[in-house]
VOBADREN-21357 format. One record per residue (C-alpha): residue in one letter; x, y, z. Coordinates in steps of 0.25 Angstrom, whole numbers, padded with zeros to 4 digits, always signed. Example, Ala and Ser with C-alpha at 12.3 -4.5 7.8 and 13.67 -1.06 7.14 Angstrom:
<rs>
A+0049-0018+0031/S+0055-0004+0029/
</rs>
This chain:
<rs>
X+0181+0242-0297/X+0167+0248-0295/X+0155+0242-0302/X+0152+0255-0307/X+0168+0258-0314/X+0174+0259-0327/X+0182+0248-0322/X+0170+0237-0320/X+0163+0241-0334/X+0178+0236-0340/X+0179+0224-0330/X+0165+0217-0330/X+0164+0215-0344/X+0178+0209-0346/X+0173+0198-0333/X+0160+0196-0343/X+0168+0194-0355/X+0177+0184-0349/X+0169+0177-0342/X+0159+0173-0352/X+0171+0169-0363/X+0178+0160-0352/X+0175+0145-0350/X+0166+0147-0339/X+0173+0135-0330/X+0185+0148-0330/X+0174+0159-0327/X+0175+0159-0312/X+0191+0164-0316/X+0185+0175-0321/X+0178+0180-0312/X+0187+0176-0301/X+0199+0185-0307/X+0190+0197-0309/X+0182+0197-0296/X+0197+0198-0291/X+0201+0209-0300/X+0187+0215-0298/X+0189+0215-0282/X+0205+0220-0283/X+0203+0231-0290/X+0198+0235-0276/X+0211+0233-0271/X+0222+0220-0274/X+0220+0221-0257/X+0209+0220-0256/X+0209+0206-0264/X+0217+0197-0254/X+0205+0200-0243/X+0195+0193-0251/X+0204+0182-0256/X+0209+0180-0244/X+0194+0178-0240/X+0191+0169-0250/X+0203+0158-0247/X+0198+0159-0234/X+0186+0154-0237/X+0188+0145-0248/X+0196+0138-0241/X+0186+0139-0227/X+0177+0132-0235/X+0182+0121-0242/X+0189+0117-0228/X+0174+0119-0221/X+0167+0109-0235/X+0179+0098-0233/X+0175+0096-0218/X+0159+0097-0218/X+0158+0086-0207/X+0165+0095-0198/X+0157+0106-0194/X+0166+0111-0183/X+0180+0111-0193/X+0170+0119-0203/X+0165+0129-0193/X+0179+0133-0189/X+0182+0135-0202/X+0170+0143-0205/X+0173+0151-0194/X+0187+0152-0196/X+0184+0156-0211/X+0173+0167-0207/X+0181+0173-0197/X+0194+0177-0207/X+0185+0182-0217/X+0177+0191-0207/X+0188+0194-0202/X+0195+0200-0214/X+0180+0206-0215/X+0185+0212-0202/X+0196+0217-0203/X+0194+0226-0216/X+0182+0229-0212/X+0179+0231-0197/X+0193+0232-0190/X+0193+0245-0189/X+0178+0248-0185/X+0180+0237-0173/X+0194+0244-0170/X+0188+0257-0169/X+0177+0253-0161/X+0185+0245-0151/X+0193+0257-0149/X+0180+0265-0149/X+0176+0256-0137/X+0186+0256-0129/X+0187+0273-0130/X+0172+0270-0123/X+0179+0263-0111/X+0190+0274-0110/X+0201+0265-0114/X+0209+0273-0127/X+0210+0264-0138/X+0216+0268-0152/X+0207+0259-0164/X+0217+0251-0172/X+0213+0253-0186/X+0217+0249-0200/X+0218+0256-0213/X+0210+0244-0221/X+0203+0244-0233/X+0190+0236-0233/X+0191+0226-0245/X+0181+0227-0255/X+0169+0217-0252/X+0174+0212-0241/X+0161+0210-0234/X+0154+0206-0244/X+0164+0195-0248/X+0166+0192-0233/X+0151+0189-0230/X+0150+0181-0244/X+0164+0171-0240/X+0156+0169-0226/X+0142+0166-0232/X+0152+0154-0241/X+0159+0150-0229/X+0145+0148-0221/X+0138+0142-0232/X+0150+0130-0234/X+0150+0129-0218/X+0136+0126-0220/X+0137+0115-0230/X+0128+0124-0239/X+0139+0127-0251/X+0152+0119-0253/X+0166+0126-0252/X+0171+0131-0266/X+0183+0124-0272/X+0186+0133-0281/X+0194+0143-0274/X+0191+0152-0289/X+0176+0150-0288/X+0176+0153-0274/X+0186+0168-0276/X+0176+0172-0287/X+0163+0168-0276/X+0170+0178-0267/X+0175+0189-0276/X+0167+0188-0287/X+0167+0204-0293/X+0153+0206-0293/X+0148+0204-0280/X+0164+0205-0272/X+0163+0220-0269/X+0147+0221-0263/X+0143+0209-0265/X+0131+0200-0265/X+0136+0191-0256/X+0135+0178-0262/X+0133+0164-0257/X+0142+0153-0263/X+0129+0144-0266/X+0126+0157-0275/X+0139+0161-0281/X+0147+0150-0282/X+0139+0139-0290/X+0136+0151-0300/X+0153+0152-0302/X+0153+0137-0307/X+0140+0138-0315/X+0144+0138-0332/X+0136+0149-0338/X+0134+0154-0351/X+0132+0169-0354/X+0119+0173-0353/X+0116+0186-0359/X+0103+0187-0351/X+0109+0188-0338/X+0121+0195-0343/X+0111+0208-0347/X+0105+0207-0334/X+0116+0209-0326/X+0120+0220-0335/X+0107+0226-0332/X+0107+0224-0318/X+0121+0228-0318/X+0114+0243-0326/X+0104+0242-0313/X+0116+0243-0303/X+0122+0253-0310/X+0111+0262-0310/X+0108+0261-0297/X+0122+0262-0291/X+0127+0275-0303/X+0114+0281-0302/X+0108+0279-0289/X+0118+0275-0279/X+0128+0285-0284/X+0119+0296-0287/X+0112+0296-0273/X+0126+0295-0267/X+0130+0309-0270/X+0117+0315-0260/X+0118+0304-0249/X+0134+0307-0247/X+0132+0321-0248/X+0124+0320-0236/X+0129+0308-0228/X+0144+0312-0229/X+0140+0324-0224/X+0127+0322-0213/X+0130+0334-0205/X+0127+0344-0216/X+0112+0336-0220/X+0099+0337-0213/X+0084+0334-0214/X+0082+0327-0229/X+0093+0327-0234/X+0098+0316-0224/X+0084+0308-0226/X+0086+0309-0243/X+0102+0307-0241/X+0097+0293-0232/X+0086+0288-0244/X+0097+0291-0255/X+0107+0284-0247/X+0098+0272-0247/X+0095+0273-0264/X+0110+0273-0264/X+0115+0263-0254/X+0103+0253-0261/X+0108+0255-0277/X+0123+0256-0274/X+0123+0241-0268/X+0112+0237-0278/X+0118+0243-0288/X+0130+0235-0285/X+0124+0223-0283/X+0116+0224-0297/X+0130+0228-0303/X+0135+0215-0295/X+0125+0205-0299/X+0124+0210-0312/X+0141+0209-0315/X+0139+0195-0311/X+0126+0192-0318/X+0133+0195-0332/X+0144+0184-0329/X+0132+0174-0325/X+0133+0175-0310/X+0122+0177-0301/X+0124+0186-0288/X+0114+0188-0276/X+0105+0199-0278/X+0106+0209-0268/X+0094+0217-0269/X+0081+0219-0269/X+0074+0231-0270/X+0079+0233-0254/X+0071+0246-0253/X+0058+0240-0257/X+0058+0230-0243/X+0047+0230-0234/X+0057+0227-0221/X+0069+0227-0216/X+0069+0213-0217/X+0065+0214-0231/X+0075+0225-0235/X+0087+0216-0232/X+0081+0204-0241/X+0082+0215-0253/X+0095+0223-0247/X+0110+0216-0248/X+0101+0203-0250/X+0116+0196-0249/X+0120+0202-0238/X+0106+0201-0230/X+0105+0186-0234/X+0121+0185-0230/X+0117+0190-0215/X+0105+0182-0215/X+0111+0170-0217/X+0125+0170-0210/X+0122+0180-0198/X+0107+0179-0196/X+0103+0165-0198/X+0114+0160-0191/X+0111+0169-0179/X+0098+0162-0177/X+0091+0171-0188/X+0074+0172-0184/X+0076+0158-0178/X+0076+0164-0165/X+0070+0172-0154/X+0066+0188-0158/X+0076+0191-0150/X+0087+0185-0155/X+0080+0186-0170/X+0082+0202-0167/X+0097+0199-0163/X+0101+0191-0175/X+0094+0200-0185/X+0102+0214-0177/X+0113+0204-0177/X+0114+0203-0190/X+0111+0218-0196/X+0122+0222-0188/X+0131+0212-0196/X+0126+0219-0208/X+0129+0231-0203/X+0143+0228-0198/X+0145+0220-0213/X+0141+0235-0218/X+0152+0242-0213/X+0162+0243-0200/X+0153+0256-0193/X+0144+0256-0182/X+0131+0260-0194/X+0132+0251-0201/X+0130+0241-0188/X+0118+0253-0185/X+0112+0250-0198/X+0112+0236-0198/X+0106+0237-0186/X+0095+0247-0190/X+0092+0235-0200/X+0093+0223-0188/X+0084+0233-0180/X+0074+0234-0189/X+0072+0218-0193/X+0072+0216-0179/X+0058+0227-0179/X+0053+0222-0190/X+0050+0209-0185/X+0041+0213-0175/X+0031+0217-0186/X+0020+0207-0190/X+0020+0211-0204/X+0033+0209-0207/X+0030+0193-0202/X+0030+0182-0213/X+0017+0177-0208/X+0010+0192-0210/X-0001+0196-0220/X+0008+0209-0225/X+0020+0199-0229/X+0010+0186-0235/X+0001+0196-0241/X+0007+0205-0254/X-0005+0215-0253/X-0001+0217-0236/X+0014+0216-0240/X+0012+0226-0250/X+0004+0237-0242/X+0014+0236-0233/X+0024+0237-0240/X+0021+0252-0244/X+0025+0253-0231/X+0036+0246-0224/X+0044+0247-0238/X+0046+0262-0239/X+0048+0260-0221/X+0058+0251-0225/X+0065+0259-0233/X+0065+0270-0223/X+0071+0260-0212/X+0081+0257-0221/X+0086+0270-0225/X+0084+0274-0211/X+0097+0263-0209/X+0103+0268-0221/X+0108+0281-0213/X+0118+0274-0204/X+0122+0264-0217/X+0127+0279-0224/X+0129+0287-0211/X+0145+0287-0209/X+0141+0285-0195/X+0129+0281-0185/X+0130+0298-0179/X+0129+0300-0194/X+0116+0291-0196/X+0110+0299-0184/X+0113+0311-0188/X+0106+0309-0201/X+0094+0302-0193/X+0092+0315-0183/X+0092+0325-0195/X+0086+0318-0208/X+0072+0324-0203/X+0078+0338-0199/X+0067+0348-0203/X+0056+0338-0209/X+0045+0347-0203/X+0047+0356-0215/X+0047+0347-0226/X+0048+0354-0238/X+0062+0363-0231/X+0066+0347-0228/X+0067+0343-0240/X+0071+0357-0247/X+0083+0357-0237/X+0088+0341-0241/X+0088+0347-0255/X+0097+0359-0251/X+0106+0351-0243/X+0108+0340-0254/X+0105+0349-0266/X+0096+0341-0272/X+0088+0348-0282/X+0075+0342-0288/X+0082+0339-0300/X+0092+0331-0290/X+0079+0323-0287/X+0073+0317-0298/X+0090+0313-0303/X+0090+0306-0290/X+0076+0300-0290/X+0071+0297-0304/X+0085+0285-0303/X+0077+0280-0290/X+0063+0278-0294/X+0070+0270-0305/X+0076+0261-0292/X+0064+0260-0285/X+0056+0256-0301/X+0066+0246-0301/X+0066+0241-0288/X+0051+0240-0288/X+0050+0232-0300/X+0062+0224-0293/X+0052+0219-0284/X+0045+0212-0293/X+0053+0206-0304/X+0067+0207-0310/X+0068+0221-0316/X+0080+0219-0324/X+0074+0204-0330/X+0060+0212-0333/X+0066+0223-0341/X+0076+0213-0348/X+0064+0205-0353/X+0056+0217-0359/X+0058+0220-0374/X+0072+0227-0379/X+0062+0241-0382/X+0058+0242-0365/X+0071+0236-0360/X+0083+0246-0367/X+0076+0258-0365/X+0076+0254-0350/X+0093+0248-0351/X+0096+0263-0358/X+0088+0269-0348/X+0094+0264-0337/X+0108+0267-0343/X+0105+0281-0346/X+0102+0281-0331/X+0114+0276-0326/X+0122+0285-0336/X+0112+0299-0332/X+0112+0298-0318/X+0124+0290-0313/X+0131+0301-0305/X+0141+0305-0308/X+0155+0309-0301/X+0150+0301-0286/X+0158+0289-0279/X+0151+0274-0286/X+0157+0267-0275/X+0150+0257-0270/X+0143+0259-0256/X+0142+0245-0252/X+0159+0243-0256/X+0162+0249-0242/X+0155+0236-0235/
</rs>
């Protein structure tokens, strides 16, 4: 069941209606028995992994909270615990990949060697479920959340619909206490997630699917596109892959706003970031927060010497590479971002202690820099993300500038090759200045909070606008998958 189906449109308001008219000790009920519908209309398979997952845990946890004194009985149970669930995150996942290269290795050496693979269908979520069950299990070992009792509360933590399928990835000291909390309806809040729910949807049915139709056109077919066709395919690919998931995670927060629940946001205005390092406090902010605190902190974080600093940032990039997806560019990409952290720490400005971070006027001259550079690095990486393979990623890199010396035949011979008309264009672009308006405005206040407090006669014109949007320049007729679905 997509976000964006007849299916949901039927199933969220039935959740809405019956949680608000049940006593609200019973409500966590209610959302425990439709995150499991939600999640098994996937596939009734794919619900044993995940609540095989969740006994696991639940029950790693309350062993690790009744024995606190003994810190080495606990650490075996966490790393006991932490070991099946990745590995389940192994087995659907990365078993064939490692396999593959196993047996890709051994053809190196000479010695013939057939890959054992399986036919496995990768569980809905998985890693985004996986990564939120260790961060629980981490944050108990720690002493800084107690176990769940509740084996209930603690399912619908895991599972709950919203967020199961791309997350955010919560935090039990979020999520959790929010589940017991008693709540009235607020009406407030439950327009604002409608009308954040309307932002994701106009950014995934008009932006993420409309760009899709040129970015596959060329990317599932590389050979036949040179020159500026492959630099516009890149940027497009960019708009798409940032308002899919955003879209999704506007979708996400708003579903669970209406019910009174608060999720992580997971973006802000990423394309706006003045570094790399800046870009991944804006991009999958529960993700980047997730690797920051279980993978790099523990590694030693900056605590350190440069040297091993630079190891423990590559260290863990490529951990968010591999989290991506079981292929050899994603690892590249995550990489490319390690790689770049690692530069950018040689450059004063970019130091706490420097004028052009303490002062708004220096930050912001050099901003008009290192913002649209930043965005250039970025969708520089974003070619391996969407290349099927890393010889794809350098194909497009050794012919995105093919015959750049004549500008105008450069640009003339994209538009041929993509048939893009000028008409084609401003369909395409008038639905991204209104991203980039918004985003803008992001940067300053709450976008959605500012337009809800102006009177009835500035705000409707602006709701049917946005609807008319949506209902004009949805496309039509194309996959509404979402990207970040495969992970």
């Amino acid at each position: 069941m997509l976000f964006n189906s007849f299916g949901y449109a039927v199933f969220l308001p039935i959740v809405f209606i019956l949680y608000w008219i049940v006593p609200g000790k019973y409500r966590w009920i209610i959302l425990l028995m439709s995150s499991y519908y939600f999640y098994a209309s996937w596939g009734p398979q794919y619900v044993a992994v995940i609540l095989i997952t969740t006994i696991i845990s639940y029950i790693a946890a309350l062993i690790m909270d009744a024995r606190r004194k003994d810190k080495i009985y606990r650490k075996t149970i966490l790393a006991l615990s932490i070991i099946i669930c990745t590995g389940l995150l192994f087995f659907f996942k990365y078993f064939n990949f490692f396999t593959e290269n196993i047996a890709l290795l051994f053809d190196k050496l000479s010695i013939p060697m057939q890959p054992f693979t399986l036919k496995l269908a990768l569980p809905i979520g998985i890693s985004f479920y996986i990564f939120q069950t260790i961060s629980y299990l981490v944050d108990v070992y720690k002493g800084d959340i107690r176990a769940e009792k509740n084996f209930g509360i603690y399912a619908v933590y895991i599972s709950f619909f919203p967020k199961v399928m791309q997350g955010p990835i919560e935090r039990g000291k979020k999520l959790l206490p929010q589940l017991y909390t008693p709540r009235t309806f607020q009406f407030d809040q439950a327009s604002y997630g409608l009308k954040l729910m309307a932002w994701g949807y106009f950014k995934k049915l008009v932006l993420a699917d409309g760009l899709s139709v040129y970015v596959n056109q060329v990317y599932n077919d590389l050979s036949a596109y040179k020159g500026f066709s492959l630099v516009l395919a890149t940027f497009f690919f960019a708009i798409q892959l940032y308002c899919d998931f955003s879209g999704y995670t506007d979708i996400a927060l708003g579903s669970a706003k209406i019910l009174g629940i608060n999720l992580t946001q997971n973006f802000k205005a990423p394309y706006f970031a003045s570094s790399i390092k800046d870009f991944w406090g804006r991009w999958h902010i529960s993700l980047s927060s997730w690797l920051r605190d279980y993978i790099y902190i523990p590694l030693g974080g900056n605590r350190v010497g440069k040297i091993r600093h630079a190891i423990n940032i590559m260290i863990t990039f490529l951990v968010s590479g591999l989290w991506h997806g079981a292929s050899w560019n994603y690892i590249l990409w995550g990489g490319i971002h390690g790689a770049y952290q690692v530069i950018e720490g040689f450059f004063p400005w970019n130091a706490k202690s420097s004028p052009f971070q303490r002062n708004k006027y220096y930050h912001f001259f050099l901003s008009i820099v290192t913002v649209p550079f930043t965005f250039l690095l970025v969708c520089f990486a974003w070619i391996f993300f969407r290349a099927a393979t890393i010889q794809d990623g350098i194909y497009v890199l050794k012919n995105m500038f093919t015959g750049i010396s004549h500008v105008s035949v450069y640009i003339q011979d994209c538009a041929l090759q993509m048939g893009l008309t000028f008409n084609h264009l401003v369909y395409n672009c008038l639905p991204i200045i209104l991203l980039f308006l918004y985003d803008l405005a992001s940067l300053k206040t709450d976008v959605i909070g500012f337009i809800s407090r102006q009177r009835f006669f500035i705000r409707w014109p602006l709701y049917i606008f946005l609807l008319l949007v949506i209902l004009l320049f949805s496309e039509k007729g194309v996959s509404t998958e979402f990207i970040y679905m495969q992970f």
